[in-house]
C-alpha positions in Angstrom: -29.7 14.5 -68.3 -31.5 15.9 -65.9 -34.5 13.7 -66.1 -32.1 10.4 -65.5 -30.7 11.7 -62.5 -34.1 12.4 -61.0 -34.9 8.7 -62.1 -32.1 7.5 -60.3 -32.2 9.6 -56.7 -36.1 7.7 -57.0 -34.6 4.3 -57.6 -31.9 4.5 -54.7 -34.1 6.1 -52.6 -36.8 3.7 -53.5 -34.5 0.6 -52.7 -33.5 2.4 -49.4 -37.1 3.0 -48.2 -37.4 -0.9 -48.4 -34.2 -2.3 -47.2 -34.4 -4.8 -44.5 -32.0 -4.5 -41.2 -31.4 -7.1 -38.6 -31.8 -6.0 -35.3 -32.6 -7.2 -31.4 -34.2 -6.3 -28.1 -32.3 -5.4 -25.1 -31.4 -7.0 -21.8 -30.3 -6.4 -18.3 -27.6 -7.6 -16.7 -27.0 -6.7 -12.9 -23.6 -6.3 -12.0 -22.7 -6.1 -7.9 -19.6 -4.4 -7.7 -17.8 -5.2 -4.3 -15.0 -3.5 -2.3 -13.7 -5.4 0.9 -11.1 -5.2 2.9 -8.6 -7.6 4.2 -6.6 -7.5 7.0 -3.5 -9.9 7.9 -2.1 -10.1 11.3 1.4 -11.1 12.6 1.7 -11.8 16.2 4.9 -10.5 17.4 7.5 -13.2 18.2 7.6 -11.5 22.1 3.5 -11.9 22.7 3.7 -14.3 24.9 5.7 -12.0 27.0 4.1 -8.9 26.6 2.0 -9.0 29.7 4.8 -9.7 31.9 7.2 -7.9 31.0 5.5 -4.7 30.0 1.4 -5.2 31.2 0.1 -5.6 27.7 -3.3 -7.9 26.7 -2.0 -8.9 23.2 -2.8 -11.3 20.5 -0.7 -14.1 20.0 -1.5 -15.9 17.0 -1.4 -14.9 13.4 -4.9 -14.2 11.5 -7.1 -12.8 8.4 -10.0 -11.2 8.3 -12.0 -9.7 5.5 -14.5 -7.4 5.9 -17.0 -5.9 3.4 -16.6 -2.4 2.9 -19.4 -1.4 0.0 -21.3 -2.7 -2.5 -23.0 -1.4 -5.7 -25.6 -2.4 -7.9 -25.6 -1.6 -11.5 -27.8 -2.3 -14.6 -25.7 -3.0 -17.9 -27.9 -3.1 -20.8 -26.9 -5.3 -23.9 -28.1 -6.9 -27.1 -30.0 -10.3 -27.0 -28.9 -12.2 -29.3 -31.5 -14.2 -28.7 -34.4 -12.2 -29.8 -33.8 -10.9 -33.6 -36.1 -9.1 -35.7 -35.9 -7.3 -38.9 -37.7 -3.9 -39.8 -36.7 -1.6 -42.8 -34.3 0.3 -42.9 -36.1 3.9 -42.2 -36.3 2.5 -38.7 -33.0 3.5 -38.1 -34.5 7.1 -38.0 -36.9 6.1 -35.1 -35.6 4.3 -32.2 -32.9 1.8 -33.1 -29.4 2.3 -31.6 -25.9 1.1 -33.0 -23.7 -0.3 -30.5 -21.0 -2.8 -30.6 -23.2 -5.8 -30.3 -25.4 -4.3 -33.8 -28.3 -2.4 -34.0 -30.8 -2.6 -30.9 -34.0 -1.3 -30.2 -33.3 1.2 -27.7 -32.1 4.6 -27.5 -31.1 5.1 -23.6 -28.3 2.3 -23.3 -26.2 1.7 -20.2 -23.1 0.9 -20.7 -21.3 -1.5 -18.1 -18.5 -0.3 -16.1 -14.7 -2.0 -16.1 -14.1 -4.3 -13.2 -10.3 -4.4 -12.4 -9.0 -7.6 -10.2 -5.6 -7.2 -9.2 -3.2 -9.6 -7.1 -1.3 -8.2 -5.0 2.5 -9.9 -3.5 1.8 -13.2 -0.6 2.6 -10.7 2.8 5.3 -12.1 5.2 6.1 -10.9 9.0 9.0 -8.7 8.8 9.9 -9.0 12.6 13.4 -9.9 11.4 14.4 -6.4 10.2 13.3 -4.7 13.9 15.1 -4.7 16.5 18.6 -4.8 17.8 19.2 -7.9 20.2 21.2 -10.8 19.0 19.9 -14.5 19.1 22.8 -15.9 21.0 24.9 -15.2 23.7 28.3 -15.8 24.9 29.0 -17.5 27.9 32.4 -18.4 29.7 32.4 -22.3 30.9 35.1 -23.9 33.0 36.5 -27.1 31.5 38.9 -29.3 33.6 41.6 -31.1 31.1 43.6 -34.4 32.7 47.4 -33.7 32.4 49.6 -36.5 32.8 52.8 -35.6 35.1 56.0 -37.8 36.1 53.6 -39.7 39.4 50.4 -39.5 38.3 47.0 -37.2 36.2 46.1 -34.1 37.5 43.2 -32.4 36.8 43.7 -29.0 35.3 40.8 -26.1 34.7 40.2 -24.7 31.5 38.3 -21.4 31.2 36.9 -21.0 27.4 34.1 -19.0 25.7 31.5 -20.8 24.1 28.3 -19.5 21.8 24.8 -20.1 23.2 21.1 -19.9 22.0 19.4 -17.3 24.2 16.1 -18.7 25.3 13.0 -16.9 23.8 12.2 -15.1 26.8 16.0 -13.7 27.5 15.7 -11.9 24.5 11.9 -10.6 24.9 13.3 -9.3 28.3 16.2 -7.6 26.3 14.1 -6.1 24.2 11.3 -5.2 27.1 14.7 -3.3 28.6 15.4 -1.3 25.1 11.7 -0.4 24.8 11.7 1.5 28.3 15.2 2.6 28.0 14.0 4.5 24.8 10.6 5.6 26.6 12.8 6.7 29.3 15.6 8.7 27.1 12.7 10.3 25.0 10.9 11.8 28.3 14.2 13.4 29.5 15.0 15.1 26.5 11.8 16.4 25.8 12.0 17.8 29.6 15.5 18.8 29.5 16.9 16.3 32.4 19.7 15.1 30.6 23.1 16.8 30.2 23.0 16.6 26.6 21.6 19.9 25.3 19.4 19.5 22.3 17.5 22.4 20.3 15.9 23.3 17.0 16.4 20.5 14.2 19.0 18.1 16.9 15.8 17.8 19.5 13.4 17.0 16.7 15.8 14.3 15.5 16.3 12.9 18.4 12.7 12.1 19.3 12.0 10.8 16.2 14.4 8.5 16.4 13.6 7.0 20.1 10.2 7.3 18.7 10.7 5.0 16.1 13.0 2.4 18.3 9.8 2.9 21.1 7.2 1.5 18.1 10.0 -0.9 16.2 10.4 -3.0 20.2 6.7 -2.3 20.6 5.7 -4.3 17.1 8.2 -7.4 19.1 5.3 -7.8 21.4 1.9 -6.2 20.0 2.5 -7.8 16.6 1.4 -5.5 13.3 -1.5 -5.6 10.8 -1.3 -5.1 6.7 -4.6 -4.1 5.0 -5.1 -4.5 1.9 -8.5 -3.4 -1.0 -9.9 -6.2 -2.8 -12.5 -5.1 -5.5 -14.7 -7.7 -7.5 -17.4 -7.6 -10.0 -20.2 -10.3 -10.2 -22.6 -10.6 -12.9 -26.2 -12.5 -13.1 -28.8 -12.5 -16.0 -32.3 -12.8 -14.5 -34.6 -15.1 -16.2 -37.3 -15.4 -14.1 -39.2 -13.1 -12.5 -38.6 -14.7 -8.5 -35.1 -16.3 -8.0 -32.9 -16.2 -5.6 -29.6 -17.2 -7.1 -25.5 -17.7 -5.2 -23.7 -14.8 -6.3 -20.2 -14.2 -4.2 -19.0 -15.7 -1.2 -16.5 -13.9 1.8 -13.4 -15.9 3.3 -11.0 -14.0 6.0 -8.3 -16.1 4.5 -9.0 -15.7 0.6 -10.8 -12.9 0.5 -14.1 -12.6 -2.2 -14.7 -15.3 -4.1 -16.9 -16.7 -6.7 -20.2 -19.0 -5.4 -19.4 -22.1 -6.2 -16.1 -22.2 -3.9 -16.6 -24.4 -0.6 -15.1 -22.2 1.8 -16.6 -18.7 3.2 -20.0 -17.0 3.9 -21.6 -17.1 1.1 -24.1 -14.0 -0.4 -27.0 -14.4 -2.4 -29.1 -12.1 -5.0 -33.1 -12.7 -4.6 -34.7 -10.8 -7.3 -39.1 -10.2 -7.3 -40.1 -8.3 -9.9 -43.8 -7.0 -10.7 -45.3 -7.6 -14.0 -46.0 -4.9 -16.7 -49.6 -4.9 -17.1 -50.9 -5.2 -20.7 -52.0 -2.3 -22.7 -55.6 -1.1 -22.6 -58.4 -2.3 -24.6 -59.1 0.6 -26.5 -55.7 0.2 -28.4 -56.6 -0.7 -31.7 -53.9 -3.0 -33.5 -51.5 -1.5 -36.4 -51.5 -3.4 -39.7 -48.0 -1.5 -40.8 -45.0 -2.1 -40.5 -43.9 -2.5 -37.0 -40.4 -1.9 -34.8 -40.5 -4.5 -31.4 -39.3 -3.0 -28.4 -39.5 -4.1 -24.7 -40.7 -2.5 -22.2 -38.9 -2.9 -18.7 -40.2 -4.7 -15.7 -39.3 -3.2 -12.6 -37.4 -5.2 -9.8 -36.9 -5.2 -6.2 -32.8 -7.0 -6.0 -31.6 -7.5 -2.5 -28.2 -8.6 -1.5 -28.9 -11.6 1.4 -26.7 -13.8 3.8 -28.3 -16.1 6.1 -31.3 -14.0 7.5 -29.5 -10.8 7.0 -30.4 -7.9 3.9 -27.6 -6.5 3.6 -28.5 -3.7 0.5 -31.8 -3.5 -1.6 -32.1 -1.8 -5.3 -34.9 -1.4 -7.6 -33.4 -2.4 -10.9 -35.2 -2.0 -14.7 -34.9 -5.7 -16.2 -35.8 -5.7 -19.6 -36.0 -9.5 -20.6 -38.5 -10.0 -17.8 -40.7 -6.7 -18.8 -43.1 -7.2 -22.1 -42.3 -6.8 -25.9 -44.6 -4.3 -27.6 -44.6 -2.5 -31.0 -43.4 1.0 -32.7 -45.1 1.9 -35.3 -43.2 2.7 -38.4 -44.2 4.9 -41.3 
């Protein structure tokens, strides 16, 4: 009984010793995360006024910018499907790796990071919910009505009230008149000339308060900005070992964007990479059985636009480095 199960453990671990496994070689990605910032501004629907009424430079038209605020380069190593070998199975002992993409011939994998893109609501001015003044007016008018008597018509006045659209700048002047009316409050209570007395929590209240009617007037002329983070990921497969290649382009209005759209400054990635010299020639060649690995090439990757570098990395590529062999035994 004894002498069968020996038999056996041989056979399995015969079979074992000589089982073929698929496997393949690694390659790089490079993935150039990017952060940027954009920024919408409403003009305030007083700007035109502003230097006027209160002495203030401001902008008068709406805009978007976006503005670049970092940039990273990362390395995500992955199976080529391209390049599959097999090798038996005691190589899984030695330097093959199981990931989800099946067995690879690597031990030190990078894994790729998440890239989360998230919209965020369309931004509209909210100049509507500041302020106090009213968009119309009421005026008294004198109307004369013809009354007939027993000789003749006789003109009779009429005095009614009637409902009028202020003009723009009535109402900028209004609201020029609240803005200095708070600045003017605010300074005499916090210097005591007023005959109200306020202490403790009541004077801290009260400022506040003129302090925000002071900024809410304010935002009627000077207009308000919204900032927003926009993060993208872009990812290229170098196949040569020179290329420059499109990789993200920059638009104040649409923020980052993929290469091939037609609006924005566009960024490219130029990759040089150095060759792996060959191995010596006093390695002798192996007649056994063999594992193929690669062995990275290192590259310069720069981040361009127009004339400009912006950033500059030197990034293992492993597809553009040179396959060798691992002896098994």
């Amino acid at each position: 009984m004894k002498r069968t199960a020996i038999i056996a453990a041989a056979i399995v671990a015969s079979l074992t010793a000589h089982a073929q496994v698929e496997y393949t070689l690694p390659l790089t990605s490079i993935q150039v995360s990017v952060t940027a910032e954009k920024e919408t501004f409403f003009a305030g629907p007083y700007a035109a006024y502003a230097e006027k009424l209160l002495g203030l430079e401001v902008r008068t038209f709406d805009s978007e910018k976006t503005t670049l605020k970092e940039m990273r380069i990362t390395p995500a190593v992955r199976a080529d499907l391209s390049s599959v070998f097999t090798v038996d199975a005691k190589a899984l002992n030695t330097c093959l790796a199981l990931n989800a993409e099946g067995l690879v011939a690597f031990r030190d994998k990078a894994e790729a990071g998440e890239a989360v893109w998230r919209f965020r609501p369309e931004e509209r001015d909210r100049f509507g919910e500041k302020g106090i003044t009213s968009a119309l007016r009421t005026e008294k008018k004198t109307f004369y009505k013809i009354v007939q008597t027993d000789s003749t018509f006789e003109q009779i006045p009429v005095e009614q009230e009637i409902v009028v659209k202020r003009s723009l700048e009535e109402r900028a002047r209004e609201a020029a008149d609240m803005l200095l009316k708070a600045r003017s409050e605010k300074f005499n209570i916090a210097t005591g000339n007023t005959d109200a007395t306020f202490s403790g929590e009541a004077l801290g209240a009260a400022l506040e308060y003129l302090d925000k009617v002071e900024k809410e007037y304010l935002s009627l002329f000077t207009g308000y900005s919204v900032k927003e983070t926009i993060s993208r990921c872009f990812e290229v497969e170098p196949s040569e070992a020179t290329a420059t290649l499109p990789l993200f382009r920059v638009s104040d209005e649409n923020g980052l964007l993929d290469s091939s759209a037609d609006e924005g400054t566009i960024y490219y990635i130029d990759i040089q990479t150095a060759p792996v010299p060959a191995a010596g020639e006093e390695s002798k060649p192996y007649k056994g059985a063999v594992v193929y690995y690669r062995i990275p090439a290192v590259s310069s990757v720069s981040i361009i636009t127009g004339d400009e570098v912006v950033m500059n990395a030197s990034v293992p590529v492993y597809q553009l480095g040179r396959i060798a062999k691992y002896p098994v035994k």
